[in-house]
N, C-alpha and C positions, 0 to 999 in steps of 0.2 A: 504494500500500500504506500504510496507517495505523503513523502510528510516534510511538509515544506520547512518544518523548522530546524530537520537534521540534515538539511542543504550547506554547503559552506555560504559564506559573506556573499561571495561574489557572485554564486549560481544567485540567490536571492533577490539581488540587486537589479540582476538581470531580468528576472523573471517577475520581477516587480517594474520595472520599466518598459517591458512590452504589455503587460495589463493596461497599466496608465494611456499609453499611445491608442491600444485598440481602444478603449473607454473614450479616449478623446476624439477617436477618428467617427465612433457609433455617432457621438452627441452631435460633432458636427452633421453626416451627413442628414442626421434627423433635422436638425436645425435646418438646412438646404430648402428638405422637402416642404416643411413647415411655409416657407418664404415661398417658392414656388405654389403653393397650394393657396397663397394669403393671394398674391398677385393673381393667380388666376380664377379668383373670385370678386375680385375688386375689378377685372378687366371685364368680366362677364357682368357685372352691377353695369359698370359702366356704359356698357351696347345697349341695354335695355332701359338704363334713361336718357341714352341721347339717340336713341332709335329718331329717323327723320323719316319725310315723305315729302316730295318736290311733286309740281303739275308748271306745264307750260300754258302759255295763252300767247294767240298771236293777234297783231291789231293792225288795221291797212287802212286807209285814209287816200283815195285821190285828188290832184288838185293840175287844174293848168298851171304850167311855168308862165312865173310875170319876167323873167330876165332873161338877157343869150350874155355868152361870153365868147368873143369869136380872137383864135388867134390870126392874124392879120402881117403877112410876110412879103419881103423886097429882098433880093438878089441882084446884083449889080457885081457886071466884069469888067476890069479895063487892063491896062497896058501897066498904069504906073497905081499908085498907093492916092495919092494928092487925087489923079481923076476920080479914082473910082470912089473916094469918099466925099469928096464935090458934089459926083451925079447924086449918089445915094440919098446923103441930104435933103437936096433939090425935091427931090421925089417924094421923100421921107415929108418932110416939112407940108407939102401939097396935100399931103393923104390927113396928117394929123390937121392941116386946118378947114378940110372937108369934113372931118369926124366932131369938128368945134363946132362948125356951123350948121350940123344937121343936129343939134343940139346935146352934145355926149360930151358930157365934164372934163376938164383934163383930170380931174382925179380917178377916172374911169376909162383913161389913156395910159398903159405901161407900157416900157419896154420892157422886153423878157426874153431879149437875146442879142448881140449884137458882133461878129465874131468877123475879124480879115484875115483869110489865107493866100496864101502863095497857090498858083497854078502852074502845072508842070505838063511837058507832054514830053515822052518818050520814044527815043529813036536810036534801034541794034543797043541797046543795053545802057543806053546813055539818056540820061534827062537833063532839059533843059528848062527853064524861065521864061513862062510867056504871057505870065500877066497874075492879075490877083483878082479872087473873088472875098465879097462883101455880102453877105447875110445878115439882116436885120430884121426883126417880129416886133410888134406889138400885142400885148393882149388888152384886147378892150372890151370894154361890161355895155354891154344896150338896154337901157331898161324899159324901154319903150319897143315892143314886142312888134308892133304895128309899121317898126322901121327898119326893122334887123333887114329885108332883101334890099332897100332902098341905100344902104350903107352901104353894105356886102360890094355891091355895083358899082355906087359911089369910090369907094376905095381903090379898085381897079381902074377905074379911069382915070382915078387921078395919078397913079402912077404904081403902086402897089402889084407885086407879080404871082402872089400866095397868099388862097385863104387856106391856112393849115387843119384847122377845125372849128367847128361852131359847135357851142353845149348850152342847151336850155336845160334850165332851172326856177324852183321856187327860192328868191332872196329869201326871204325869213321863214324855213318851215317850223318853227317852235310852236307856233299855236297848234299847227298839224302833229306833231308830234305829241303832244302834249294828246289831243283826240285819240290817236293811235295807240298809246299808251293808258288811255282808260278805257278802252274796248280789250285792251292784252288783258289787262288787267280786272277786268269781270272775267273775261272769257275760262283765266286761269281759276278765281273763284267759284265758277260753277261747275268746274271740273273737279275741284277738289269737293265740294260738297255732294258732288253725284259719286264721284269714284267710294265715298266714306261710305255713303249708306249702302251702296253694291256689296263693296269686301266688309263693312261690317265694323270701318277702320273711328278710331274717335282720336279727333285732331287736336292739337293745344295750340297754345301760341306762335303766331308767323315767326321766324326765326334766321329767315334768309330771303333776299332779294337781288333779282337780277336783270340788267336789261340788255340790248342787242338793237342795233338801230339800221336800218338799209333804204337806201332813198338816192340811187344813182341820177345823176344829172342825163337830158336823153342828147348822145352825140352826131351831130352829122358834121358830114366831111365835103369839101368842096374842091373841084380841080378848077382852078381858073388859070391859065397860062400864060404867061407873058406872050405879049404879041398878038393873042388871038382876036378873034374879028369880035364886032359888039353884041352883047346877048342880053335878054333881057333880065331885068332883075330877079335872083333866086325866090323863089316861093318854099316857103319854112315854114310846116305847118306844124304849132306845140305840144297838138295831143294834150296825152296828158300824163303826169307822174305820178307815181305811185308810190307814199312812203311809207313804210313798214319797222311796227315794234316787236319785241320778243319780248315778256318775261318771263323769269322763273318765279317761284312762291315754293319757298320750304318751309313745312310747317311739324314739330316734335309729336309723335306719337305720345298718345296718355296709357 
C-alpha cells in the first residue's frame, strides 16, 4: 500500500508539486468554460433585444424642367499662337454678347475650358509644326425654356462651332423632393404595418433611417459644325423628369 509519508523529502516534494499544478491547471480550465458560457449568454440576451426589422418605400414625383444648361464650344486653327487667339476672341466675345442680349446673365455665362495646342502632321517618321489649335467652351444656364433653340442658333451664327451638350433640369427640386419623400415614406409605413399583422411581428420604436435620392437631369446632344449651311433653330422638347426617393424604416422587435 503507498504511504506517502514513508516517501523521502524529495519524492514528497515532488509529488506535492505536480498535485498543486494539476489542481491549478483543473481551476483554470473551469474558470475558461465559466467565461465562455457567461459570454455566450450575454451574446444570445443581446440578439434578442436588439432583434431589428427594416421595410423600404419608394416615392416618385414628376415635374417639367424650368432650366437647360447647354455647353457651348469654339475651335479655332491658325499658323501662329497671336492669330489664332485674336480670331478666337473675336468670335468668343460675339457669341457671349448675343447670349447678353437674348437676355442670359453673365453670371449664367462660364467658361469651362479653354486649352492651346501645338499641331503637328507627320511625314516617313518625322513631325513637323504647322500650326496650333485653340478650344474654348462655355457653359451656360437658360432659364427661360421658351428660348433655349433661339440661342442654341443664335450662338452658331455668331461664330461658335460646338454645341457639346444640352441638359434640362428642374432648378430647385426640394419642394419635389420633399413630396417624394413623404409618399416613401407612408409607403414604407404601410408596409410595415401590413407585413406585422401577416407574420404576427409587434414593432417598437423607429430606430433607423435612410434615404437614396435619383432625379437625373434629361441630356441631349447636338452636332452643329463649323461651316455648315443655315438651319433652322433646334426644337427641344422638356418632357418631363422624374425625381425619385428611397427610404428605409428600421424598426426593434418587442
Amino acid at each position: 500500500m503507498f504511504d506517502y509519508n514513508k516517501l523521502p523529502k524529495l519524492e514528497q516534494r515532488i509529488i506535492f508539486t505536480i498535485f498543486v499544478l494539476l489542481a491549478l491547471f483543473l481551476i483554470f480550465a473551469g474558470f475558461n468554460q465559466l467565461i465562455n458560457a457567461w459570454n455566450s449568454y450575454r451574446n444570445a440576451g443581446a440578439t434578442n433585444i436588439y432583434q431589428t426589422v427594416s421595410f423600404i418605400g419608394e416615392g416618385k414625383v414628376k415635374a417639367a424642367p424650368d432650366t437647360a444648361r447647354a455647353d457651348i464650344g469654339l475651335t479655332t486653327e491658325g499658323k501662329d499662337t497671336i492669330t489664332v487667339q485674336n480670331e478666337n476672341s473675336s468670335k468668343m466675345n460675339a457669341v457671349i454678347k448675343f447670349l447678353k442680349e437674348r437676355g442670359v446673365s453673365e453670371a449664367d455665362i462660364k467658361t469651362s475650358n479653354y486649352s492651346l495646342s501645338p499641331k503637328y502632321e507627320y511625314s516617313k517618321g518625322k513631325s513637323s509644326l504647322v500650326g496650333y489649335i485653340l478650344n474654348q467652351s462655355l457653359t451656360v444656364t437658360v432659364r427661360n425654356l421658351d428660348k433655349i433653340g433661339e440661342i442654341l442658333d443664335g450662338a452658331v451664327s455668331s461664330g461658335a462651332n460646338r454645341i457639346d451638350s444640352v441638359s434640362l433640369f428642374v432648378d430647385r427640386p426640394e419642394e419635389l423632393k420633399n413630396k417624394a419623400r413623404e409618399e416613401a415614406v407612408k409607403q414604407a409605413k404601410e408596409k410595415a404595418i401590413m407585413t406585422s399583422k401577416i407574420a404576427g411581428l409587434r414593432l417598437g420604436r423607429l430606430v433607423g433611417f435612410s434615404e437614396g435620392f435619383s432625379g437625373e437631369p434629361l441630356v441631349f446632344y447636338e452636332a452643329l459644325a463649323k461651316g455648315g449651311a443655315a438651319a433652322p433653330a433646334p426644337q427641344i422638347e422638356p418632357g418631363n423628369q422624374e425625381i425619385k426617393v428611397n427610404v428605409t424604416l428600421t424598426y426593434l422587435l418587442k
